[in-house]
N, C-alpha and C positions, 0 to 999 in steps of 0.2 A: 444288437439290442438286447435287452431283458425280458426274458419271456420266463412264465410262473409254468411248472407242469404238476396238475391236479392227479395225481397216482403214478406211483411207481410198480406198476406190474409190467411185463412186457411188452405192450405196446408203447406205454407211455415211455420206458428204458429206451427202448429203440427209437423213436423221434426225439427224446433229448441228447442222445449220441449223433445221432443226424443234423440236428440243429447246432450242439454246440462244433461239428465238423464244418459249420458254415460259419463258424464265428459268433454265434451268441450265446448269452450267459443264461445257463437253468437254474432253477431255482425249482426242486421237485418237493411236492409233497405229500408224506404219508401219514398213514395212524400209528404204523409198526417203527416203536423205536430200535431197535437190533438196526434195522433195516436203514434206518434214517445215519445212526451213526457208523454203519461199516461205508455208505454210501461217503458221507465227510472225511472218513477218517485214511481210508485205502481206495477208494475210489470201486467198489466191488458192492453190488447189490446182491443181498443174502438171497431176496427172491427168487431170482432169476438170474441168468448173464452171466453165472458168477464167476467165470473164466473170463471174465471182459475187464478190462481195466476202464473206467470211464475216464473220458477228459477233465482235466482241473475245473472245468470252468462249469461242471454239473454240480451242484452242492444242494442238500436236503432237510426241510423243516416237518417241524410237527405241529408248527404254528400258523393256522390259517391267514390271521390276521397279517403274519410276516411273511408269505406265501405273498397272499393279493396286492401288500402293498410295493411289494417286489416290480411288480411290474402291472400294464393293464392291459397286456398280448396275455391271455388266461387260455391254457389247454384243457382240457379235459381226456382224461384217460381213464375211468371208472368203469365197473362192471357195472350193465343197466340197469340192474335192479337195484344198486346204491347211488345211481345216477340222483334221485329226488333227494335222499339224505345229504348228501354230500352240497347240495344246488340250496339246504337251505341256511349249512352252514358259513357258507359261503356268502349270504343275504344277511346272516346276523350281524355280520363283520362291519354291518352298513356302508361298504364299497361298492359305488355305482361306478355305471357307463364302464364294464368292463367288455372289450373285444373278447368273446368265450368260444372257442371253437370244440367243438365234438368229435373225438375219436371212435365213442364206444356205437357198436351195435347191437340192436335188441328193441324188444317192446317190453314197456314195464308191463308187466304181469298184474299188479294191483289195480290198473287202470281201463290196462292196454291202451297206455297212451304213446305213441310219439315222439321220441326226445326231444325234441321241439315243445312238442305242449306241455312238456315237465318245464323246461326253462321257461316258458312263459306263466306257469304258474308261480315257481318259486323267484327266478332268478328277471325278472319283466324289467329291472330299468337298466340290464343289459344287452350286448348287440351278440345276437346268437348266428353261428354260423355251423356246416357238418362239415367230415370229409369220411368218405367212403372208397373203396374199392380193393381191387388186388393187391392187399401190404401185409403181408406177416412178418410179425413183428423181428422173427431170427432174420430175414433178407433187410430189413430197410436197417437192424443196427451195422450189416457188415458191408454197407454199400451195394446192394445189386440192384439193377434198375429196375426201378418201379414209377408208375403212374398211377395216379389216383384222381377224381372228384372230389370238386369244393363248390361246397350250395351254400347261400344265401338271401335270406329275404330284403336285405340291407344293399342300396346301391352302391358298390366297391366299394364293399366288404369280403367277399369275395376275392376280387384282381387285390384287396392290400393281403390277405394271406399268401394266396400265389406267389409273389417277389417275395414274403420272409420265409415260405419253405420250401422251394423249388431250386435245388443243385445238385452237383452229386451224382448225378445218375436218379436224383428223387424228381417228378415232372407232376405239375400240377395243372388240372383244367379244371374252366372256372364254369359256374353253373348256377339258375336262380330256383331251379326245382327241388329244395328243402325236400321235400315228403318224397316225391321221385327217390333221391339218393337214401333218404334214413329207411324206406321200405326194402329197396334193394338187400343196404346191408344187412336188414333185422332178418327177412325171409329168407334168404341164401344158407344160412346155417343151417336150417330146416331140413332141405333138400341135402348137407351136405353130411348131415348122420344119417338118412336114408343111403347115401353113395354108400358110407362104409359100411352098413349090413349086406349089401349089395356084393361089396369089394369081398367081407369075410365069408360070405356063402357061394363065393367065386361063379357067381351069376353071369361073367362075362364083359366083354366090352360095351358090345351091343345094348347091355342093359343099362351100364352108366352112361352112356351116352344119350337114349332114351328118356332115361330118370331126370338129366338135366336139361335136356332140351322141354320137357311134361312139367319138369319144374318150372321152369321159367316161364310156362304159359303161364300156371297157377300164379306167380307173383304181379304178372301182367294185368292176371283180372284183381286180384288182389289191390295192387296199387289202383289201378283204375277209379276204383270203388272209390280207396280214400281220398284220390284228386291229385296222384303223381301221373306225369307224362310219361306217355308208353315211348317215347323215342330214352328216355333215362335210362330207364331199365333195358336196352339192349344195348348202352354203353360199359364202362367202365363199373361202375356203381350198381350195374344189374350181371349183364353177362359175364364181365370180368372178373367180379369177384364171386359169381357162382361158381365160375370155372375155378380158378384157384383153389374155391374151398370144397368143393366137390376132387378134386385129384390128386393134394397135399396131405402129407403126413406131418407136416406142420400144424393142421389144422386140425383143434384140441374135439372140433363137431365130428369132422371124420373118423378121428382114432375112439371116438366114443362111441360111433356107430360102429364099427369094426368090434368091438367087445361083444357088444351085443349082438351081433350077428354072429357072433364067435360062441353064446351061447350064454353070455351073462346077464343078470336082469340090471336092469335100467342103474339101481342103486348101486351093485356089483364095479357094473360099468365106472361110475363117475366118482366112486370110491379112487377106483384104481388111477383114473385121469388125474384126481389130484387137483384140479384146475378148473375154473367156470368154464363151460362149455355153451354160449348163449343159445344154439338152438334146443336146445331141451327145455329151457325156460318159455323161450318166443315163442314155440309149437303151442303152447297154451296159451297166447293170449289170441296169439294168429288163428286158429280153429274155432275161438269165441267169437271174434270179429266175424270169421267169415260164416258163421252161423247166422252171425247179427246182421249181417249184408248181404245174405243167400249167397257168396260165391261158392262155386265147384272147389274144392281143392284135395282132393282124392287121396296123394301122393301124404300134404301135410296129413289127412286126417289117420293114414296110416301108421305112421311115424308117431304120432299121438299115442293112438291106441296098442302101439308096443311099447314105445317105455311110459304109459301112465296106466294100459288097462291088461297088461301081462296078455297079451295073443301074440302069437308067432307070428314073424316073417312069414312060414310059408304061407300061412292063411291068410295075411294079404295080399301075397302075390298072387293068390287064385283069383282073389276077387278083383283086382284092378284090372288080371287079364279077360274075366268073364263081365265085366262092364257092355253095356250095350256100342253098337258098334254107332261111330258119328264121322264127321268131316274134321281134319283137323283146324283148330281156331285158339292164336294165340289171345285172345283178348275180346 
């Protein structure tokens, strides 16, 4: 079938190599022309991959209008914080009742909303759906097995994604907890540039193990608050993709906390990444929220308060470990 994919950055490169290895035709779209015609012309996207030869049947516009009317299977592969701009260009086109599934994670920072309630603002007489968990983008373009969640507030909408991207070694499970799976993904970064200050000040095993399991309660109360199931988040969508992003050098959150624990500051840091790193963004909306909803989150407000308010690691590792003493409680 025809399926449109809304960005060409590495994730969205990596599920249109997947998808068109199952036989369907992409149709990608970006703003960067270089990008758009090395894509048509050689099959090499300048962004990223660029050792990758893509299949014929991936081909790239800068024409939204020709994008949408492509097809009405619509991905999304956008970084969150252009998730709204992009959702209303998309609405100008006057192209309704599009199937719009969600790759990106993250909480818009202007809102602290939900990609969900971004698309219900901008994009409402479309059928929104996520998908979340353990996929970096370098493993799902060369085939290694991955599994992932797919949420839904649409009755099979859902199970009809499942059957168009499930092969491969790629395994999809289907799910109606919307907020469950987009909490998981947005918080897990969080936790996962605290791993790498962790990793670069060679803190130990003990300690990353600690950090993610302390994390995970944090996203537990977290999601609670906003109305995701706690059985979510110790799936795929919570645990599996903290784990991942918390022990990968794949993972643009981890190699950014690794700088900084390395000794650079926050800006230093994401200079040198080159690349949006979503929990540096999401720790600011996540720390507003959880201020706004009294939850505990120790670990985020940490990781805040070094790359936004310049205090060292060591200083908060004194204070997390002189914290009063309690029972442990995920949630």
């Amino acid at each position: 079938m025809n399926i449109t994919m809304l960005g060409a950055g590495s994730f969205g490169t990596g599920m249109s190599k997947h998808l068109a290895d199952l036989g369907h035709n992409i149709l990608m779209w970006t703003i960067d022309k270089e990008q758009s015609e090395s894509i048509n012309k050689s099959g090499r996207n300048t962004f990223c991959f660029q050792d990758t030869i893509l299949p014929k049947t991936i081909k790239c516009t800068l024409d939204m209008d020709e994008a949408l009317n492509f097809s009405d299977r619509v991905i999304m592969a956008i970084p969150t914080q252009f998730e709204r701009e992009v959702c209303q260009k998309a609405a100008a086109t006057g192209i309704k009742n599009l199937h719009m599934l969600n790759l990106a994670k993250g909480i818009e920072i202007s809102k602290g909303s939900l990609l969900h309630k971004v698309h219900e603002e901008e994009c409402k007489d479309n059928i929104y759906s996520a998908l979340s968990g353990p996929s970096h983008a370098e493993e799902v373009l060369i085939g290694c097995p991955t599994a992932v969640a797919l949420a839904s507030f649409h009755e099979g909408e859902a199970e009809s994604w499942q059957k168009i991207l499930t092969g491969n070694n790629f395994r999809v499970y289907t799910s109606d907890d919307v907020i469950g799976l987009e909490v998981g993904g947005a918080t897990k970064n969080i936790y996962a540039v605290a791993a790498g200050i962790s990793k670069a000040m060679k803190l130990g095993d003990n300690a990353l193990a600690a950090l993610a399991c302390r994390g995970l309660a944090e996203i537990m109360r977290f999601g609670k608050k906003l109305g995701a199931k706690p059985m979510t988040l110790s799936g795929l969508a919570g645990v599996g993709d903290l784990m991942v992003t918390c022990y990968s050098m794949h993972s643009r959150n981890f190699r950014l906390g690794l700088a900084v624990g390395s000794g650079k500051t926050f800006d230093e840091a994401a200079k040198e990444l080159g690349q949006v790193a979503e929990g540096a963004y999401t720790v600011r909306a996540v720390i507003e929220n959880s201020r706004k909803f009294d939850v505990e989150m120790p670990l985020a407000e940490g990781v805040y308060r070094i790359l936004y308010g310049g205090e060292s690691p060591e200083l908060i590792i004194r204070e997390l470990f002189s914290r009063p003493l309690k029972a442990e409680q995920l949630f």
